[in-house]
N, C-alpha and C positions, 0 to 999 in steps of 0.2 A: 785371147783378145776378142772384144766385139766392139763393134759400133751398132745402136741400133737408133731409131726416129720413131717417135710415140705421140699420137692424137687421143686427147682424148675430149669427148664432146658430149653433148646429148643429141635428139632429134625434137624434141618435142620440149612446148613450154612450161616452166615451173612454177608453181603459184606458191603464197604463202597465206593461210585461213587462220584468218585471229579474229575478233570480236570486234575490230574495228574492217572488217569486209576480206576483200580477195586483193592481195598486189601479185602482179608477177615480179618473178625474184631470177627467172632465168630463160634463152629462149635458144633457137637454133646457133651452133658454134658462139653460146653469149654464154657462160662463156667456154671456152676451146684453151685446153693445153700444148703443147708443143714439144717435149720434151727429145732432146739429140745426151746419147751415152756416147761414151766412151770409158771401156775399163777392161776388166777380167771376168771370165765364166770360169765355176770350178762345177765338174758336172760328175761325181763321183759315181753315179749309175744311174740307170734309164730311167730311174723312176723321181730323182728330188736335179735340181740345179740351183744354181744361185748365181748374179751376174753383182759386182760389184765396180762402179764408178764413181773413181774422187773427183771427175769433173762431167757436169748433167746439164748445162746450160737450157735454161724452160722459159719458153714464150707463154706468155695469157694475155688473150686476147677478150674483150669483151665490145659487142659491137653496142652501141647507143647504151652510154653506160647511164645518161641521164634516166634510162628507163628504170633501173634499177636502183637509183640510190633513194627512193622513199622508202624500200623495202630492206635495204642492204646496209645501207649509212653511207658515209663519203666515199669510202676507197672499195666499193663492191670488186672482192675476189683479190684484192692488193692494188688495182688498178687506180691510180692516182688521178683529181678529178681535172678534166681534160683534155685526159689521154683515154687511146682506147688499149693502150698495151700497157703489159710490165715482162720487164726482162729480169728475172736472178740468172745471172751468168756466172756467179759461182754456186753450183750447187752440189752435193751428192748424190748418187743414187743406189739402191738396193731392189732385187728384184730375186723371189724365191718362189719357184715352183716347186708342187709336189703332183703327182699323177700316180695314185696309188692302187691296186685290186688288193682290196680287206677280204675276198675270197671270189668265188668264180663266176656271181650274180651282184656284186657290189665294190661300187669303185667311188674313190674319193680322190677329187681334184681341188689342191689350197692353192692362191697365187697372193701372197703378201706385196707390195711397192712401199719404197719407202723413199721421200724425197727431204734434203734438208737443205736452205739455203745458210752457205756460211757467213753470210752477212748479219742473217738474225740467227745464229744457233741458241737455239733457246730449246728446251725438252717441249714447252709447250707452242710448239712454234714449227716442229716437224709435221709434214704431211703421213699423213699410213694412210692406205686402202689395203683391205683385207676382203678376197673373195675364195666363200665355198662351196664346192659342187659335191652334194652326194646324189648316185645315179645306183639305181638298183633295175637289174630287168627281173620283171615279175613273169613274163609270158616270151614264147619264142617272138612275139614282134611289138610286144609292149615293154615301156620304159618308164619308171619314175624318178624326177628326179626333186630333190629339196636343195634351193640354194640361199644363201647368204652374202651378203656385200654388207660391211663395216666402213665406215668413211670417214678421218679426222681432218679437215683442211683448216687449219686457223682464219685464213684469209675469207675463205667463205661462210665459216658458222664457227662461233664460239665451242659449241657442243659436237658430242660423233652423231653422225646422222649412218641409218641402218638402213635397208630392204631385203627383205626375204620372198622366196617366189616357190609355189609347189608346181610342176607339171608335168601331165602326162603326155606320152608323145607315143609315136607310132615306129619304129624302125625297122626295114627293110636294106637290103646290102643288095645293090647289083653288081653285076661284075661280068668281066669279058674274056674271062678264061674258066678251064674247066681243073677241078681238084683234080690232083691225082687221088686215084683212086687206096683204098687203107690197107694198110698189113697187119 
């Protein structure tokens, strides 16, 4: 069994660049998910789990929705015009991690979400996000990594919208004990 509570947001504003100029299309918590689970974890080893909930109740929130609908149309994100919220209180939810070492300098992290409200169950009408993390260390304190996010939200765009991101980072491990020493 889990219960768990899920934000999901951005920080920063979203624009949209077409040939008639720049609208913004999204800004701080505009909009902001909410999501509360309830269901089952089946977690058959350290490495993949899966959490499954037939009831997911999701808040969306969008603050000054008037901001958005030149860019969005009427119901920017589901949010009906008026309001600044929508509530699907019946929904599903699915969530699948994997945390994987493909050998001893390369690790791959997938985390799928899957949201369906059973009011509108329609195939095209499900939420997915799909995010993946491959990290390779190249050096004792260099890392690289390539990632991917997939995004389907009906509510918000017709179409999947993507980003991918390369970088390199630096890592260092402190720590406040001493190894024992090897045999």
């Amino acid at each position: 069994m889990f219960v768990s509570l899920n934000l999901l947001s951005q920080f920063a504003t979203g624009y949209r660049y077409d040939d008639g100029g720049v609208q913004q299309v999204s800004d701080l918590f505009a909009p902001a998910f909410f999501t509360v689970a309830y269901g089952f974890e089946y977690h058959p080893n350290p490495t993949f789990h899966v959490r499954l909930s037939p009831f997911a109740p999701r808040l969306t929130v969008v603050g000054r929705v008037e901001w958005f609908v030149p860019a969005l149309g009427a119901t920017p994100c589901g949010v009906n015009p008026g309001h600044s919220t929508r509530w699907e209180i019946l929904a599903a939810y699915v969530l699948t991690e994997l945390d994987r070492n493909l050998s001893a300098n390369l690790n791959l992290k997938a985390r799928y979400v899957l949201l369906a409200n059973y009011d509108t169950l329609d195939p095209k009408r499900i939420d997915h996000r799909l995010y993946l993390t491959l990290t390779a260390k190249v050096a004792r304190f260099v890392n690289v990594s390539l990632n991917g996010t997939a995004l389907y939200d009906y509510d918000q765009d017709s179409g999947t919208q993507h980003s991918q991101g390369l970088t390199l980072g630096v890592a260092y491990n402190f720590q406040n004990f001493i190894d024992p020493p090897r045999k």
